[in-house]
C-alpha positions in Angstrom: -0.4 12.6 0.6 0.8 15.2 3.2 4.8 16.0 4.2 5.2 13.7 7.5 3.3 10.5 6.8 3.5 7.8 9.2 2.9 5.0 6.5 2.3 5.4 2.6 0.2 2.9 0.9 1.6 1.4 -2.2 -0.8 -0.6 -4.6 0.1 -1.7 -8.2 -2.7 -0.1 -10.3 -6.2 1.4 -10.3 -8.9 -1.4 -11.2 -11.7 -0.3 -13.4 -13.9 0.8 -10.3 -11.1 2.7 -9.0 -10.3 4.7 -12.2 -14.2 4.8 -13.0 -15.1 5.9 -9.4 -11.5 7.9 -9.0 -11.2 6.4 -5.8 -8.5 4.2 -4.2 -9.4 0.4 -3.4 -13.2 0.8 -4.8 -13.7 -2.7 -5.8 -16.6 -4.0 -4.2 -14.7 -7.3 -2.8 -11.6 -4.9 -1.8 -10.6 -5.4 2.0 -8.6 -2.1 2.2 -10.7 0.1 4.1 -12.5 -2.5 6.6 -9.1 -3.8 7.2 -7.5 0.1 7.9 -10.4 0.5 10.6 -10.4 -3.0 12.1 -6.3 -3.1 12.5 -6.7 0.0 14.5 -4.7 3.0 11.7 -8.2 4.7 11.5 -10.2 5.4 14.5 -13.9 4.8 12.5 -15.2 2.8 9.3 -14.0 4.7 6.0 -15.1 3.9 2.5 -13.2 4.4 -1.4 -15.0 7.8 -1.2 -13.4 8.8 2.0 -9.5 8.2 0.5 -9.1 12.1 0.7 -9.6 11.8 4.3 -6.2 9.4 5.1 -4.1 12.5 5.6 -6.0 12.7 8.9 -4.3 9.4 10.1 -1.3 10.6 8.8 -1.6 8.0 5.8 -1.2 8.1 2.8 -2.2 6.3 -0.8 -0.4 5.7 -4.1 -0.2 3.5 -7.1 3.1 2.3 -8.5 1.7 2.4 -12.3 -1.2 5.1 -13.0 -2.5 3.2 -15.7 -5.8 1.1 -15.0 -6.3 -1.9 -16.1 -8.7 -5.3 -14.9 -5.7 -7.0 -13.7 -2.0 -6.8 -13.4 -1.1 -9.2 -16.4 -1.7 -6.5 -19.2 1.0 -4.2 -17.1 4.7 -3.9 -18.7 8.0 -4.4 -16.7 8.7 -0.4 -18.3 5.6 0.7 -16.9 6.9 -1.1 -13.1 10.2 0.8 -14.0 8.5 4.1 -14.8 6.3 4.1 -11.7 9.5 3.1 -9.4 11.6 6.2 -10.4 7.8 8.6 -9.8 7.6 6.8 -6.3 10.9 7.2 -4.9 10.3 11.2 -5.9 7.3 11.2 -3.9 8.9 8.9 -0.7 11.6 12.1 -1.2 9.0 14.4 -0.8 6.8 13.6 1.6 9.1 11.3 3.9 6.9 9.0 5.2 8.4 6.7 8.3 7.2 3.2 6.8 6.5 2.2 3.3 3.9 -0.2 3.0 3.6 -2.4 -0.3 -0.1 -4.0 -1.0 1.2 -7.1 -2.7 4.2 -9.5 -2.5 4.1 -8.7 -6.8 4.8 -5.3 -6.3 7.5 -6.6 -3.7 9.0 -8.9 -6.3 9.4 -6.5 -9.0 10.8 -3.9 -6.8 13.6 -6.0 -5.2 14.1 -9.1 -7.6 17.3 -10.2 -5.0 14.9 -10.2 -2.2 13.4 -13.0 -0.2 10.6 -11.4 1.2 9.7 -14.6 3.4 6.8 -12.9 5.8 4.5 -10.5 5.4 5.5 -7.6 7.7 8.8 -5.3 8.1 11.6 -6.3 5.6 14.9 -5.9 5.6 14.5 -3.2 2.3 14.3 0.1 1.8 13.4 2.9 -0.5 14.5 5.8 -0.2 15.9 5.4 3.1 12.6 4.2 4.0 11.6 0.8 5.7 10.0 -1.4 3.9 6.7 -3.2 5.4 5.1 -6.2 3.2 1.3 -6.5 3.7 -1.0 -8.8 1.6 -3.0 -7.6 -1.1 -6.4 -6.6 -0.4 -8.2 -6.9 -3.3 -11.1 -9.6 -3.1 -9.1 -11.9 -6.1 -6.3 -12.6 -3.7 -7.3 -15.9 -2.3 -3.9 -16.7 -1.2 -4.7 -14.9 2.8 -7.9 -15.2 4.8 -9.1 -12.6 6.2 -8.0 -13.0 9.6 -4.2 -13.3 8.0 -4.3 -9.8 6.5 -5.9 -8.4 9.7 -2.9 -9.6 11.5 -0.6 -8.2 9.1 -2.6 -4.5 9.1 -2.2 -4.8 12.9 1.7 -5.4 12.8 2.1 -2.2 10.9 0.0 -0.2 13.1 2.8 -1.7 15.5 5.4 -1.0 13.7 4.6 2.5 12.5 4.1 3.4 16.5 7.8 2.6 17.3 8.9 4.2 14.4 10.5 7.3 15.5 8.9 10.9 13.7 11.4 12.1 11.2 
């Protein structure tokens, strides 16, 4: 993450490839990357190894909980808590123009009230900072198609372009 980020990437946890790799989205069935080149937010194909390279884009990654784990029902409600309080720090820090969440669950814990209804821009913020909803990437999420997430990748890539630079 750099100062001056036009999106920052919010996923819940590390998988075991990820932590084992130390790379963002390195499951073999993630959609992450392919989907980041094909929507248009990076101008050629990237892999997990090539998540130090985001900055480039002016893009950023995080987690919400550090802790890895297979999937997400091992994680507590403290640890969501916990990694809350550490994210609104960094969307403080670096200031990024949109915050994008990987996951209606990570959507859900953060704003309980919430009806998120569509993927896309939401009517919260953190921080200050819109909110954008996009779908989880990771190859166990069966509830989009491909061509669904695709769409939503490309609305942010919208959206982050008439977003005005802080």
């Amino acid at each position: 993450m750099k100062p001056g980020m036009r999106i920052l990437f919010v996923g819940i946890n590390p998988g075991l490839r990820s932590a084992l790799t130390g790379h963002h989205f390195a499951g073999h069935s993630n959609r992450f990357w392919k989907l980041l080149y094909e929507s248009g937010l990076v101008t050629e194909p990237l892999m997990y190894r090539d998540d130090w390279r985001l900055p480039e884009w002016r893009l950023g990654l995080t987690n919400i909980i550090a802790r890895c784990s297979a999937g997400i029902d091992t994680l507590e409600p403290a640890e969501y808590r916990r990694g809350l309080r550490s994210l609104l720090r960094k969307i403080r820090r670096y200031q990024p123009r949109l915050v994008a969440l990987l996951g209606v669950t990570i959507f859900h814990i953060i704003f309980p009230d919430e009806d998120y209804g569509e993927l896309g821009r939401t009517r919260a913020r953190l921080a200050g900072v819109p909110v954008f909803l996009l779908p989880n990437p990771s190859g166990r999420n069966a509830h989009y198609s491909h061509a669904r997430m695709l769409t939503a990748f490309r609305d942010l890539r919208r959206a982050a372009a008439r977003c005005s630079p802080r």
